[in-house]
C-alpha positions in Angstrom: 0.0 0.0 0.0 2.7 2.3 0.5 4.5 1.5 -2.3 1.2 2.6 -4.6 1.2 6.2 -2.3 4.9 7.2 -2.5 4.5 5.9 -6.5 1.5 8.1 -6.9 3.4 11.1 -5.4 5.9 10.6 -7.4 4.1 10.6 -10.6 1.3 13.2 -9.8 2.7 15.6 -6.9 3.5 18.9 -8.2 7.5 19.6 -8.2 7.0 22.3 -5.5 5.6 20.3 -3.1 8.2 17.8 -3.8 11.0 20.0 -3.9 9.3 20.9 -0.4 10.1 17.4 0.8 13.2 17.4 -0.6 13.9 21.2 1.4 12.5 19.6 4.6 14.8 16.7 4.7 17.8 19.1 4.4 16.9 21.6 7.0 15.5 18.5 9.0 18.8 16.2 8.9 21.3 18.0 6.6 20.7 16.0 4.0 22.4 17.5 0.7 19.7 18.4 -1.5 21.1 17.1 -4.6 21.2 14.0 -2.5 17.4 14.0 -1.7 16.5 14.6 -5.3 19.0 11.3 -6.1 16.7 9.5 -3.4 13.5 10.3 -5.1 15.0 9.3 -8.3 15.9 6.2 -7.1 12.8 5.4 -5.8 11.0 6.7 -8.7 13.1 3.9 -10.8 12.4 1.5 -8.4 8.8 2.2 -8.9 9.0 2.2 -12.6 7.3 5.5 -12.1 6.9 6.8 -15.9 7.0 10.3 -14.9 9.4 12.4 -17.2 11.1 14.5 -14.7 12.5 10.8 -13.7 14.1 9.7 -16.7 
């Protein structure tokens, strides 16, 4: 179940919001941002998410 939300997001979230996430995790845990946006690419390709932002 999950898997099917975080796919959905992935595909059909606006960039904002998940450049939101992305700014969260950084000012949250220091993660490098480029390093969050690797993360959601990952997952997006472990998804097979068909988005073109993920390509």
């Amino acid at each position: 179940m999950l898997r099917g939300i975080v796919s959905s997001l992935l595909e059909e979230a606006p960039m904002s919001l998940l450049a939101g996430v992305v700014e969260q995790l950084h000012a949250e845990t220091g993660l490098e941002r480029a390093a969050g946006w690797r993360r959601l690419r990952a997952l997006a390709h472990e998804l097979k998410t068909t988005r073109e932002v993920w390509q």
